[in-house]
Predicted model as a PDB file, atoms N, CA, C, CB and O in Angstrom, pLDDT in the B-factor column:
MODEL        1                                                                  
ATOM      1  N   UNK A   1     104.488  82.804 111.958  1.00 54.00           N  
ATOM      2  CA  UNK A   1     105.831  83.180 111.541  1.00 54.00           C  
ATOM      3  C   UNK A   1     106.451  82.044 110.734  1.00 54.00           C  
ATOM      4  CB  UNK A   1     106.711  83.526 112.765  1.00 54.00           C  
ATOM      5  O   UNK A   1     106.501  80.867 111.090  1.00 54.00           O  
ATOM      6  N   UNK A   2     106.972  82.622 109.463  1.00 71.00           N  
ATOM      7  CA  UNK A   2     107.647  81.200 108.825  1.00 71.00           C  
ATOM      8  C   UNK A   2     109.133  81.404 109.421  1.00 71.00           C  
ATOM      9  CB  UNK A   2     107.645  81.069 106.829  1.00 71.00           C  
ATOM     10  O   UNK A   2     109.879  82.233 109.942  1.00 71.00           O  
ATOM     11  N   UNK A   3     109.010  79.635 108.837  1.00 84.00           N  
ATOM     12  CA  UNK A   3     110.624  78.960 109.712  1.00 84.00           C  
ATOM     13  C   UNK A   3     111.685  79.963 108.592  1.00 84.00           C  
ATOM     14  CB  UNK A   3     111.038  76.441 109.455  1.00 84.00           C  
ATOM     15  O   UNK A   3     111.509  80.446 107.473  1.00 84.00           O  
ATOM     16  N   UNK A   4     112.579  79.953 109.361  1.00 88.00           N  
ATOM     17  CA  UNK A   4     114.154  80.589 108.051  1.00 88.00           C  
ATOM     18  C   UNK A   4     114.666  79.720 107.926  1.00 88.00           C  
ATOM     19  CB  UNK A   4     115.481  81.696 108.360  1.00 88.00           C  
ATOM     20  O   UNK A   4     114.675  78.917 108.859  1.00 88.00           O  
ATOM     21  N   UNK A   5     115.349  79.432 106.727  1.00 86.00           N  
ATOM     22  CA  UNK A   5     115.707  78.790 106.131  1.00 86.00           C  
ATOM     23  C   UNK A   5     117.267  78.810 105.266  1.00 86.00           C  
ATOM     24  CB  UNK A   5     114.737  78.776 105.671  1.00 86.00           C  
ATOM     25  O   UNK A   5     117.423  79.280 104.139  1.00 86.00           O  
ATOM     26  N   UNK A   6     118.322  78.182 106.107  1.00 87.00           N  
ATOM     27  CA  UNK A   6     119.330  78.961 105.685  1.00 87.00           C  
ATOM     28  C   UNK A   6     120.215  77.946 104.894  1.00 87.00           C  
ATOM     29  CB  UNK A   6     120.034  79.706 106.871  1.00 87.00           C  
ATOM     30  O   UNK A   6     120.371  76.805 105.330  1.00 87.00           O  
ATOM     31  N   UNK A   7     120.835  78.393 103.645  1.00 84.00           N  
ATOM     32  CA  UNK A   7     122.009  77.189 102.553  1.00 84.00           C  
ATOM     33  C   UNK A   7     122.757  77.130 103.638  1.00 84.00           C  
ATOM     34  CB  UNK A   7     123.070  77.756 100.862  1.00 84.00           C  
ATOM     35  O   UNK A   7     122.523  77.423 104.810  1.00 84.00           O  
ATOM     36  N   UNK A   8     124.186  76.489 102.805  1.00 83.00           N  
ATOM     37  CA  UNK A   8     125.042  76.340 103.277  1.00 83.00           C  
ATOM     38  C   UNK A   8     125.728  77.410 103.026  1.00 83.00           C  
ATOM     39  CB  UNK A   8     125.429  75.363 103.089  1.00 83.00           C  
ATOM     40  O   UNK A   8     126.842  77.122 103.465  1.00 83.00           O  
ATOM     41  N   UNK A   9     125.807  78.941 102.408  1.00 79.00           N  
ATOM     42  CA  UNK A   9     126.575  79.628 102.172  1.00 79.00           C  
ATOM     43  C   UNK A   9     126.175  80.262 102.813  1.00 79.00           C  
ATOM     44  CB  UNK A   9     126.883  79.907 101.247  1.00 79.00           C  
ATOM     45  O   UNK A   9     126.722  81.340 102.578  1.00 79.00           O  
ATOM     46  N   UNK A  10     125.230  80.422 103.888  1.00 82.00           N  
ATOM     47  CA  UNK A  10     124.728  81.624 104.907  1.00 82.00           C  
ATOM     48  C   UNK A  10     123.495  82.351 104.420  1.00 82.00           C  
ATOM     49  CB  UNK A  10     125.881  82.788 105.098  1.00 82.00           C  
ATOM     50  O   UNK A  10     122.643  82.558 105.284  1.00 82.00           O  
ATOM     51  N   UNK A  11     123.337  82.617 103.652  1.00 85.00           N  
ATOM     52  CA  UNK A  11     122.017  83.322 103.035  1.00 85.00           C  
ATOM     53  C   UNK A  11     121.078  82.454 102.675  1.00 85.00           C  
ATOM     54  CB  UNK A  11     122.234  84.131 101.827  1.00 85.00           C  
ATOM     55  O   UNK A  11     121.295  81.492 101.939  1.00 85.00           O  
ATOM     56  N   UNK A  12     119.829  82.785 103.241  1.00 89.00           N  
ATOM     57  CA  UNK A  12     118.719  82.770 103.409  1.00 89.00           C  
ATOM     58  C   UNK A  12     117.498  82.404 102.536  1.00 89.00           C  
ATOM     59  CB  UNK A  12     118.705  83.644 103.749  1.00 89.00           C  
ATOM     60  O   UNK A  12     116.625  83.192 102.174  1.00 89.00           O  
ATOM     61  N   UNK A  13     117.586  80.840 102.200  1.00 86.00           N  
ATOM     62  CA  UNK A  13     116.492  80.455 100.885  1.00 86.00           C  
ATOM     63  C   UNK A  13     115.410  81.098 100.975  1.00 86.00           C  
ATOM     64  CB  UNK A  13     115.983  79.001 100.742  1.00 86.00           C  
ATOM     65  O   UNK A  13     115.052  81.480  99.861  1.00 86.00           O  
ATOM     66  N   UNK A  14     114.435  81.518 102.126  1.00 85.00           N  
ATOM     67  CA  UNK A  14     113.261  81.446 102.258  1.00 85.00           C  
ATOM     68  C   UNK A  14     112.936  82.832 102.087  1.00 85.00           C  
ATOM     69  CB  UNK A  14     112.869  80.798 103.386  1.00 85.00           C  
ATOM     70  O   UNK A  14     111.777  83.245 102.029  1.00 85.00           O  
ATOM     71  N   UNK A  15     114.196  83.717 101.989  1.00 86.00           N  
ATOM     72  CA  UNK A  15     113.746  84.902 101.083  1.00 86.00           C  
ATOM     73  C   UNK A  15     114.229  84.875  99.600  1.00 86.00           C  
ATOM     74  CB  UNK A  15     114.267  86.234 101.698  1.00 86.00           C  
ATOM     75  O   UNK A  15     114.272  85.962  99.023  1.00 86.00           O  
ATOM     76  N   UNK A  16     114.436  84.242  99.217  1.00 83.00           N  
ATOM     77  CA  UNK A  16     115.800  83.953  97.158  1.00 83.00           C  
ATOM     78  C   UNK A  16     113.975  83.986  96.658  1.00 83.00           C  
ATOM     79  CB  UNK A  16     117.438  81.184  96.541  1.00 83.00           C  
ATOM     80  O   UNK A  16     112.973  83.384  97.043  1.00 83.00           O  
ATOM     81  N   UNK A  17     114.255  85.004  95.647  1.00 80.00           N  
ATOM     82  CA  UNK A  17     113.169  84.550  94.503  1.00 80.00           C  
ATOM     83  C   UNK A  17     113.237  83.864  93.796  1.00 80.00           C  
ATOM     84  CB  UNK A  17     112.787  85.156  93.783  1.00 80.00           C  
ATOM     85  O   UNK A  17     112.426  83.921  92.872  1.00 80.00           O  
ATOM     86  N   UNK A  18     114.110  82.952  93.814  1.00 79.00           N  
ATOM     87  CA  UNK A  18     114.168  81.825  92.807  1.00 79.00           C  
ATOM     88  C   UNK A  18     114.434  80.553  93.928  1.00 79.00           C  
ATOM     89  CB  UNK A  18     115.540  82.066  91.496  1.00 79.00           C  
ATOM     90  O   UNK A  18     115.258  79.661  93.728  1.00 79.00           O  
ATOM     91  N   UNK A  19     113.562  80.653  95.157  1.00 83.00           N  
ATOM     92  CA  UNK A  19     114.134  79.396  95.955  1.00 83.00           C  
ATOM     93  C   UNK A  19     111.950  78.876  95.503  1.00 83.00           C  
ATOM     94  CB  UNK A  19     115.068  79.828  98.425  1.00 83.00           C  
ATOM     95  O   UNK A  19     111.023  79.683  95.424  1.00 83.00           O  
ATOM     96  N   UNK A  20     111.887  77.483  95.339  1.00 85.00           N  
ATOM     97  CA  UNK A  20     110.820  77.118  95.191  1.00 85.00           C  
ATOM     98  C   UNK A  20     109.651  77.873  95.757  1.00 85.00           C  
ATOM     99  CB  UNK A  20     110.901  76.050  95.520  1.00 85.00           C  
ATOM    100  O   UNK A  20     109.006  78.692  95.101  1.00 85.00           O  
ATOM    101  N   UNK A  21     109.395  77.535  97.095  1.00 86.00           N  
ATOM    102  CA  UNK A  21     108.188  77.612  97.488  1.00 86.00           C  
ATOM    103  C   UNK A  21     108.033  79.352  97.042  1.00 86.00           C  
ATOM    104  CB  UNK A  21     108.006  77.065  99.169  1.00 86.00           C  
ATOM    105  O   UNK A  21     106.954  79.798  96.652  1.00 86.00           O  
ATOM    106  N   UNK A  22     108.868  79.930  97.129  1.00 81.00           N  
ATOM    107  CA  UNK A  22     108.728  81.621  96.783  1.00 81.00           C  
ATOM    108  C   UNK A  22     107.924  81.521  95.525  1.00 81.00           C  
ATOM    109  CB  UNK A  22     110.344  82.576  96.467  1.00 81.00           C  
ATOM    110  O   UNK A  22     106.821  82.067  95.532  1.00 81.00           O  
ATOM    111  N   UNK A  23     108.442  80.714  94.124  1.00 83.00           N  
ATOM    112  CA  UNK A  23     108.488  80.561  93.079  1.00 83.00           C  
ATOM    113  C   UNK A  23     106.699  80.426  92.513  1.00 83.00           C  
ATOM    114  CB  UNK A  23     109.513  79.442  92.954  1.00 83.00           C  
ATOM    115  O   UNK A  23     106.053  80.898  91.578  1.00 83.00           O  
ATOM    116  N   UNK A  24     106.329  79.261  93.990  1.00 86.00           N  
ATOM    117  CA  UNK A  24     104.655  79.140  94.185  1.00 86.00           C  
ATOM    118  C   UNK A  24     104.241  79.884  94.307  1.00 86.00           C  
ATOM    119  CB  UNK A  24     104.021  78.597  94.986  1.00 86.00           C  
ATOM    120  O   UNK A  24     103.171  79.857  93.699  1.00 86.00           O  
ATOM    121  N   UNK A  25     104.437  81.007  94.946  1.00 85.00           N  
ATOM    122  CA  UNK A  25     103.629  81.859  95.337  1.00 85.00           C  
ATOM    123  C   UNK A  25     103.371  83.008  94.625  1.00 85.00           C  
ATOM    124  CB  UNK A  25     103.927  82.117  96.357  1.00 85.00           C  
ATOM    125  O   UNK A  25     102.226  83.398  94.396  1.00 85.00           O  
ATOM    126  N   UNK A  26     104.849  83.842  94.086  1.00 84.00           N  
ATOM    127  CA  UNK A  26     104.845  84.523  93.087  1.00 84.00           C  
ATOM    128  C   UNK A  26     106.197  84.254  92.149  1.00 84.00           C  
ATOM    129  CB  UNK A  26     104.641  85.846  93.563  1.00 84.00           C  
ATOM    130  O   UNK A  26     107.340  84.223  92.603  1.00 84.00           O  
ATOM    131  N   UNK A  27     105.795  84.042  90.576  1.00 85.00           N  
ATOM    132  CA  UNK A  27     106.594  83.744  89.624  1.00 85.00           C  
ATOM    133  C   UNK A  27     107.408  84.565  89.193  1.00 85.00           C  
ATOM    134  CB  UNK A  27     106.077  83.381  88.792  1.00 85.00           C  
ATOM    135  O   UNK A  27     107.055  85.003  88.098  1.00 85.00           O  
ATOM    136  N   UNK A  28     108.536  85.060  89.637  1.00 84.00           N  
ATOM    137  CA  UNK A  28     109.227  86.674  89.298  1.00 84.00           C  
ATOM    138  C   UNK A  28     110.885  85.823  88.602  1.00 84.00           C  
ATOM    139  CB  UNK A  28     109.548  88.098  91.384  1.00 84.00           C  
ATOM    140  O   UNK A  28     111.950  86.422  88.746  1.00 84.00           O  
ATOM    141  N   UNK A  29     110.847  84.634  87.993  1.00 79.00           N  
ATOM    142  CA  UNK A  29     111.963  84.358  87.253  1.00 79.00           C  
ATOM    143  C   UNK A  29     112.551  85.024  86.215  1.00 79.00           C  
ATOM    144  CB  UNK A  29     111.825  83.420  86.867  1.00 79.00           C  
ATOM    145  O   UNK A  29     113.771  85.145  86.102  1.00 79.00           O  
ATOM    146  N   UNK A  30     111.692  85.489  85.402  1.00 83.00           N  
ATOM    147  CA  UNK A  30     111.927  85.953  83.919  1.00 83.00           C  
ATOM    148  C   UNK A  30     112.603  87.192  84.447  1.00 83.00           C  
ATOM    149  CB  UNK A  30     110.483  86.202  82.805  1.00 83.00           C  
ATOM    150  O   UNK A  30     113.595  87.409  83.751  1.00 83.00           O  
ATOM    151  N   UNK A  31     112.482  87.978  85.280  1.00 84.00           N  
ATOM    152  CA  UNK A  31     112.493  89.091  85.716  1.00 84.00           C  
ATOM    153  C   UNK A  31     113.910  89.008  86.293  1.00 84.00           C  
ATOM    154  CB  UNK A  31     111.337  89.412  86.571  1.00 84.00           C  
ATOM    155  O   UNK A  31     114.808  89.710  85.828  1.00 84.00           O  
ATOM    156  N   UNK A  32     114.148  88.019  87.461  1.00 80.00           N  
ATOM    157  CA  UNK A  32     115.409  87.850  87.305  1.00 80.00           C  
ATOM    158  C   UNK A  32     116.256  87.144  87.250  1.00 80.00           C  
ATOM    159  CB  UNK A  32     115.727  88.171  87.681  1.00 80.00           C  
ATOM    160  O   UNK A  32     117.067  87.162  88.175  1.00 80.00           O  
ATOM    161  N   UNK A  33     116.426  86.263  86.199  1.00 80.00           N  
ATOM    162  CA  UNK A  33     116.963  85.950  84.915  1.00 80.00           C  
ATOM    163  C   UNK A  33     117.803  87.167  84.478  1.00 80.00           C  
ATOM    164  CB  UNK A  33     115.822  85.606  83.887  1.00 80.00           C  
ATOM    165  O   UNK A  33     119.010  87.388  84.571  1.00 80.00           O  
ATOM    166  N   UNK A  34     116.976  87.750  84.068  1.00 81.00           N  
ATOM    167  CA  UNK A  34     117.107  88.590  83.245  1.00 81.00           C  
ATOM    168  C   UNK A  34     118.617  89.656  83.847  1.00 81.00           C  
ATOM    169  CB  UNK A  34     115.558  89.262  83.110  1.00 81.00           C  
ATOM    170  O   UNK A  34     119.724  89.826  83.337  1.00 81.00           O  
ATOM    171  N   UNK A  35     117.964  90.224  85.188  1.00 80.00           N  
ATOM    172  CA  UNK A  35     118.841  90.706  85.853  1.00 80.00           C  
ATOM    173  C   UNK A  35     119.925  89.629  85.847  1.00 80.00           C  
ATOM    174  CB  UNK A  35     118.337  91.138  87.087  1.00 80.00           C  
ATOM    175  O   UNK A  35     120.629  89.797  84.852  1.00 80.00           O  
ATOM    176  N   UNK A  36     120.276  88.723  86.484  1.00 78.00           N  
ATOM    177  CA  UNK A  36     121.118  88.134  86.524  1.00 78.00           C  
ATOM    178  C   UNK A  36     122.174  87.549  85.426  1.00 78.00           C  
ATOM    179  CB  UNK A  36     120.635  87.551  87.066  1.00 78.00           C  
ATOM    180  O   UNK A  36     123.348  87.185  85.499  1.00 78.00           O  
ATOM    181  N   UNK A  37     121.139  87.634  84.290  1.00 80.00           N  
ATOM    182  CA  UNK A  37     122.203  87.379  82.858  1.00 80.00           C  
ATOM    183  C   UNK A  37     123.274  88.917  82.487  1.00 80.00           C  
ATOM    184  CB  UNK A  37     120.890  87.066  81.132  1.00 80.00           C  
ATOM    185  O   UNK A  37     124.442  88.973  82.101  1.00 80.00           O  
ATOM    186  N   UNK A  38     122.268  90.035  82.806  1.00 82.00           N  
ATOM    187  CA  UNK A  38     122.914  91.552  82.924  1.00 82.00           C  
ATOM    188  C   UNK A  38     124.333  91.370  84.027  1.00 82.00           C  
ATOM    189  CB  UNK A  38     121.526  92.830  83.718  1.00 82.00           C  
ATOM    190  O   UNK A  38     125.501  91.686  83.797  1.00 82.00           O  
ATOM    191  N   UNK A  39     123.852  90.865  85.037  1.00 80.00           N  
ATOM    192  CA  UNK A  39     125.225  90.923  85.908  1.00 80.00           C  
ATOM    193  C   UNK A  39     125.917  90.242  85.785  1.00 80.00           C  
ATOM    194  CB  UNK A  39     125.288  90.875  87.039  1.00 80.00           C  
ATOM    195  O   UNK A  39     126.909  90.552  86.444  1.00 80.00           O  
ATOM    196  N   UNK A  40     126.109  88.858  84.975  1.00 77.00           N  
ATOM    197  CA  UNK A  40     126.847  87.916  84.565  1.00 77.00           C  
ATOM    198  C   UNK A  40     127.265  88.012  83.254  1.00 77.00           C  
ATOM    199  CB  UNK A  40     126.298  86.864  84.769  1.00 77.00           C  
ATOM    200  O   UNK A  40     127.858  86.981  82.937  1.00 77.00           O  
ATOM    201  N   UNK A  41     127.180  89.159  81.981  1.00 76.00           N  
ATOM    202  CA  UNK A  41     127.387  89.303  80.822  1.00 76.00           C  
ATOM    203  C   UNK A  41     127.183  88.099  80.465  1.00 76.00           C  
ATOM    204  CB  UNK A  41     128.458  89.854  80.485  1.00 76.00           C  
ATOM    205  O   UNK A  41     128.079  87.279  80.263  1.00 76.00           O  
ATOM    206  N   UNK A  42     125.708  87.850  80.335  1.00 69.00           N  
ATOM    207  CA  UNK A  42     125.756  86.182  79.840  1.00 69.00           C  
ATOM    208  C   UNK A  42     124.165  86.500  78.682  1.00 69.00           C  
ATOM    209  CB  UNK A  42     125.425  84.572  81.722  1.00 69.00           C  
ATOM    210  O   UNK A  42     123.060  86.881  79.068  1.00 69.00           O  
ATOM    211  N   UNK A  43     124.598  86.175  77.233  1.00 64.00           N  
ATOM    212  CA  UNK A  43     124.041  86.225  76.322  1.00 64.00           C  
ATOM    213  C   UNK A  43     123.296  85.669  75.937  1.00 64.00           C  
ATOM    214  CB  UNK A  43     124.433  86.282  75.811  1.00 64.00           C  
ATOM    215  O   UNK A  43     122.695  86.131  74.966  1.00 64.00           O  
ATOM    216  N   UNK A  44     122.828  84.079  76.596  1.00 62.00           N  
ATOM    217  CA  UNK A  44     122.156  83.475  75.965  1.00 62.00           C  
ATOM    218  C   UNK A  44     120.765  83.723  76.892  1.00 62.00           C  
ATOM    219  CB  UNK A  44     122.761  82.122  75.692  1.00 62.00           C  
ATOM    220  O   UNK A  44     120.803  84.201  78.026  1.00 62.00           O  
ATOM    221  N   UNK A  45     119.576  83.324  76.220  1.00 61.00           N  
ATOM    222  CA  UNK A  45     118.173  83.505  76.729  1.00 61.00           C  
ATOM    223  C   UNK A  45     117.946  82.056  77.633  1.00 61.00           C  
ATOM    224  CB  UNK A  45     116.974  83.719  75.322  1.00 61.00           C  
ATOM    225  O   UNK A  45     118.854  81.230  77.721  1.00 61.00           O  
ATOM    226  N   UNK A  46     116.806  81.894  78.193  1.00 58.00           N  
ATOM    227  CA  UNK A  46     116.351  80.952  78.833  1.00 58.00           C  
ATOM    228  C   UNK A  46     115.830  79.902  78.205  1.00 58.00           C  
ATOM    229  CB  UNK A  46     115.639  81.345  79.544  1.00 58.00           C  
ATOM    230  O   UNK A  46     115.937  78.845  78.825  1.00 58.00           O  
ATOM    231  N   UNK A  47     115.129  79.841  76.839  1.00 64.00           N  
ATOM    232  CA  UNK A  47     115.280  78.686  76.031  1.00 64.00           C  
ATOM    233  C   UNK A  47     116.320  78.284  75.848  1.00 64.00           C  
ATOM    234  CB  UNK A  47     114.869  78.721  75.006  1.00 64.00           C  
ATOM    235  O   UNK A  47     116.413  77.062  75.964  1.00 64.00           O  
ATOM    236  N   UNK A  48     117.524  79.006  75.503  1.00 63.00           N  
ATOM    237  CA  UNK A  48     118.869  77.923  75.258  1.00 63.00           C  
ATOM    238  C   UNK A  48     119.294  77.571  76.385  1.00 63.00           C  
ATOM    239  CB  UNK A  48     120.165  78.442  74.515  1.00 63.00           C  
ATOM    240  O   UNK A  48     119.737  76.429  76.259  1.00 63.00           O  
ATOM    241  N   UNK A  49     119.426  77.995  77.628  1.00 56.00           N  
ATOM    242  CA  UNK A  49     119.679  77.194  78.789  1.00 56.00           C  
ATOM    243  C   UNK A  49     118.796  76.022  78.734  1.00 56.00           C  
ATOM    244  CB  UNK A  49     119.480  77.962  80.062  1.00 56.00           C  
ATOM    245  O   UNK A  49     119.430  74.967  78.692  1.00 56.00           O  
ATOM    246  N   UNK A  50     117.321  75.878  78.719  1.00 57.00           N  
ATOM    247  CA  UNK A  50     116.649  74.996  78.477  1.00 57.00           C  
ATOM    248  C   UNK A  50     116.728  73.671  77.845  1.00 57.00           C  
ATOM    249  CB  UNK A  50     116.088  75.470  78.123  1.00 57.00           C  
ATOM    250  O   UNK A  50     116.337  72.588  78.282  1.00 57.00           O  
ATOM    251  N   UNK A  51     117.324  73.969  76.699  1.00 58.00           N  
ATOM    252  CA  UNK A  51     117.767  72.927  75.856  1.00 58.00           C  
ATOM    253  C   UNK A  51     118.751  72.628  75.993  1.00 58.00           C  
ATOM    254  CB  UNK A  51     117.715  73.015  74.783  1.00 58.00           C  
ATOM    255  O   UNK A  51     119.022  71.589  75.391  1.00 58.00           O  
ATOM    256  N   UNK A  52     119.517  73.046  76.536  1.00 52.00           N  
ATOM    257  CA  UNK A  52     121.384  72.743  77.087  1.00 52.00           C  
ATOM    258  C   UNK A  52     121.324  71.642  77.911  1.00 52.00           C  
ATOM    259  CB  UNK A  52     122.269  74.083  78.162  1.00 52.00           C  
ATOM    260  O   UNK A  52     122.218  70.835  77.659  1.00 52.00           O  
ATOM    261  N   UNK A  53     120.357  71.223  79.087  1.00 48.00           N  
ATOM    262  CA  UNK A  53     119.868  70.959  80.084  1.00 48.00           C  
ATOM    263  C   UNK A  53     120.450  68.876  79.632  1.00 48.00           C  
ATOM    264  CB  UNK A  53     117.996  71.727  80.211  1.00 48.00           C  
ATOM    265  O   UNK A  53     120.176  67.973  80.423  1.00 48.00           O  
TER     266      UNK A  53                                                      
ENDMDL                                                                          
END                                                                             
């Protein structure tokens, strides 16, 4: 059984697809990114975040 793993905001890293070790195992960023730029009306792509950096 894996350990849980909880932020400080209450929810649960060790299920976030974008919390690391998830990230190892299976790579599902682009995917949501994507979603998440949709729910944030946010226009720019992931190269320009990239380079913003």
């Amino acid at each position: 059984m894996e350990q849980k793993i909880f932020s400080r905001c209450g929810m649960r890293c060790d299920l976030c697809l974008i919390y690391r070790p998830n990230v190892e195992r299976e790579d599902r960023r682009a995917e949501i990114c994507k979603k998440l730029m949709e729910a944030y009306s946010c226009k720019k792509n992931m190269d320009e975040f990239r380079r913003n950096r």
